[in-house]
C-alpha positions in Angstrom: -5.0 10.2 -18.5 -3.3 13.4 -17.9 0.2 13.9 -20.0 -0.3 10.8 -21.8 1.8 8.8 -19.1 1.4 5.0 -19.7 1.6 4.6 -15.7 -1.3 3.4 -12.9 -0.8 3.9 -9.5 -3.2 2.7 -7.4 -4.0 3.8 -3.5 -5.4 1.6 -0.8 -6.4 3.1 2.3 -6.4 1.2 5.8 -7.4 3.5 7.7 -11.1 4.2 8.6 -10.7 8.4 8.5 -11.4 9.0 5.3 -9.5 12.3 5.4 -6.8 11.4 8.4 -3.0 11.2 8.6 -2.8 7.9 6.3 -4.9 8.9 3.7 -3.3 12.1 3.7 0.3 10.5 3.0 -1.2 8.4 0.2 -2.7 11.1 -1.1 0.5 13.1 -1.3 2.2 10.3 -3.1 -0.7 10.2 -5.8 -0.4 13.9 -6.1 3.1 13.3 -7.3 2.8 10.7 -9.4 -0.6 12.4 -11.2 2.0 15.3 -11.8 4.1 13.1 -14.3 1.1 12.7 -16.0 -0.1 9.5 -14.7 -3.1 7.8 -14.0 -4.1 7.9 -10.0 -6.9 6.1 -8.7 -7.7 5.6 -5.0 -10.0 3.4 -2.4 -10.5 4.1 1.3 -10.7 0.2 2.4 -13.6 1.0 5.1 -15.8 2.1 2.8 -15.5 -0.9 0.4 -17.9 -4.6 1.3 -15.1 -7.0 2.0 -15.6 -10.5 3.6 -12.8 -12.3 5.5 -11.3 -15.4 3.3 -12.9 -18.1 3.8 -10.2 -20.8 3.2 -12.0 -22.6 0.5 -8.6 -22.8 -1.6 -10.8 -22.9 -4.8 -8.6 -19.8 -6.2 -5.6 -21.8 -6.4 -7.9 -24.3 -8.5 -9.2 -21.1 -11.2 -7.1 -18.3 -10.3 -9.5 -16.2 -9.2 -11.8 -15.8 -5.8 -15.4 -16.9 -5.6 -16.2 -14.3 -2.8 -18.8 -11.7 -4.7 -17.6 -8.3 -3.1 -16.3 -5.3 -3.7 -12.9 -7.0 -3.7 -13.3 -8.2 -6.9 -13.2 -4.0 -8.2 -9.6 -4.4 -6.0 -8.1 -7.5 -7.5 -8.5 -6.0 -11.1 -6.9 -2.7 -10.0 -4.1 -4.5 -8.6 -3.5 -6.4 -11.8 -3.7 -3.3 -13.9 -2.2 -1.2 -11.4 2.1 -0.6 -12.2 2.3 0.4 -8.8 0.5 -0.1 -5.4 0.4 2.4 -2.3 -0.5 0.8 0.5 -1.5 2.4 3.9 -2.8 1.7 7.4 -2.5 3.2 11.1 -0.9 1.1 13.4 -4.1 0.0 15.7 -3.1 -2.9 18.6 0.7 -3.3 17.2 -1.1 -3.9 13.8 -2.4 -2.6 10.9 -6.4 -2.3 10.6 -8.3 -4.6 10.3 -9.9 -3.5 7.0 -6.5 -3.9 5.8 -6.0 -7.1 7.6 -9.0 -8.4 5.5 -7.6 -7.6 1.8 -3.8 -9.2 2.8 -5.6 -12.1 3.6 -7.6 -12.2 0.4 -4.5 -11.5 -1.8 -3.7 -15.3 -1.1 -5.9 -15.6 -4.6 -2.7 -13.9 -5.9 -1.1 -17.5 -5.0 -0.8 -20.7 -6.9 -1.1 -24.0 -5.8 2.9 -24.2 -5.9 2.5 -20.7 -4.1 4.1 -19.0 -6.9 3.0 -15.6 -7.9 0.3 -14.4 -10.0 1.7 -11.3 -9.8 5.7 -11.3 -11.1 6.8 -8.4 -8.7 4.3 -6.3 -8.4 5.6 -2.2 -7.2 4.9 -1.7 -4.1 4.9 1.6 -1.7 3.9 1.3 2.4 2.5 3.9 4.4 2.0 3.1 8.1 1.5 6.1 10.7 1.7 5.6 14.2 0.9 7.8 17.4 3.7 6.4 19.1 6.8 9.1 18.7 9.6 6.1 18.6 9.5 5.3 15.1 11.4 2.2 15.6 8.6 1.2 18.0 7.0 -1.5 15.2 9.9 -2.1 13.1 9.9 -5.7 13.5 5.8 -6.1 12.2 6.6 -3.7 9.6 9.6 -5.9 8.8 7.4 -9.1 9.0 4.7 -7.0 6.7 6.9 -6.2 4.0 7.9 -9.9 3.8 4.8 -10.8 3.8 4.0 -8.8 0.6 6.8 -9.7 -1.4 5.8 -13.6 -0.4 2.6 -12.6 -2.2 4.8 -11.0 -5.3 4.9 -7.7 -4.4 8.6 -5.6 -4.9 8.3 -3.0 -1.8 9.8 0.1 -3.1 9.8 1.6 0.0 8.0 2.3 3.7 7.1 5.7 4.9 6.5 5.5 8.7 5.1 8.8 10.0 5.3 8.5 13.8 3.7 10.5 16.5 1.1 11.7 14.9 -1.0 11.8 17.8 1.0 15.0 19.3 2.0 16.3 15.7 -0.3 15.2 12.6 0.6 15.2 8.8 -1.0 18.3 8.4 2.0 20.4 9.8 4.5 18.1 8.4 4.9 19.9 4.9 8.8 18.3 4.5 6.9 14.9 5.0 4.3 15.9 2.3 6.6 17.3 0.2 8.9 14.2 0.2 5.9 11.8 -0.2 5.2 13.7 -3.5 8.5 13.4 -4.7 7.8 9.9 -4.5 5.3 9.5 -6.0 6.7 11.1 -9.2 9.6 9.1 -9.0 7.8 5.9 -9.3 6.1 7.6 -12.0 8.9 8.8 -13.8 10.9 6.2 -14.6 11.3 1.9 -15.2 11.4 0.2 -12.2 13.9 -2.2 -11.7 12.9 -5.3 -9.7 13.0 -7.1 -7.4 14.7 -5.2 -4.4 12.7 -5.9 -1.3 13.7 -3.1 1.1 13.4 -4.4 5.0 13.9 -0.7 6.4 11.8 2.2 7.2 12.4 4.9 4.7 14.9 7.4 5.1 12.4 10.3 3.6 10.4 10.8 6.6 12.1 13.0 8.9 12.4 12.2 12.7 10.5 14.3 14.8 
């Protein structure tokens, strides 16, 4: 652990380009937080054996999924994890589908009274998008965030880099350079919680 920082962050990545615009930006805000010393640890989701739920309920009977995949690695990470970056493209108005596939496997995070396993869990979204309005998917990216703190997740913040189809993270080095700050913000200090933001960020710049 590098500077003796008590701190986990964990990255999930939607997208299936290992080394594209999403994976960049979650990268970037790992590189920030690993520079306060703490402890980074990544997963690009496509690459990972994940089954869809299966609506047997029998983790709000034990707490825990029967499902023997690799999302078993992912619900221990999230448990040890202080904070969680999320992030997916926006394919169809949505995100992925391998992302699609762990949210609906996080209902194991739920108990019968649909109470939280979790107790306000940090959360960071990444989205990117090749449409240039950034306002384009507010709404879903509204609805997501709800969605997430339903499942006991505080979302710190949402990064939407849009257009990347004409202009990609690459040459975006204020973008980079604010994900990074980010990142060792959320590694710097206690997070307060809950404050469930329902906005895009303000750090990524408009194009």
């Amino acid at each position: 652990m590098n500077g003796g920082s008590s701190i986990k962050i964990l990255g999930l990545v939607g997208s299936p380009k290992v080394d594209g615009n999403t994976a960049k930006l979650v990268n970037a805000i790992l590189e920030g937080a690993a520079e306060n010393g703490a402890e980074t640890i990544i997963y690009n989701l496509s690459s990972l054996n994940i089954k869809g739920c299966d609506a047997c309920q029998r983790c709000q009977e034990n707490g825990c999924c029967v499902i023997d995949d690799d999302m078993q690695e992912l619900y221990r990470q999230i448990e040890e994890a202080d904070a969680v970056v999320l992030g997916s493209p926006v394919y169809m108005w949505q995100m992925t589908a391998q992302t699609k596939l762990i949210i609906d496997r996080m209902t194991a995070f739920l108990r019968s009274d649909f109470s939280s396993r979790l107790d306000n869990k940090k959360l960071i979204l990444v989205f990117t998008q090749g449409i240039p309005d950034r306002d384009a998917f507010k709404p879903y990216f509204e609805y997501t965030a709800g969605l997430l703190y339903y499942l006991g997740f505080d979302i710190l913040d949402t990064i939407i880099a849009a257009g990347t189809d004409n202009l990609e993270v690459t040459f975006r080095p204020r973008l980079l350079e604010k994900s990074r700050d980010l990142g060792k913000l959320i590694s710097a200090f206690h997070l307060p919680g809950p404050r469930y933001r329902r906005v895009e960020s303000s750090l990524t710049p408009s194009i």
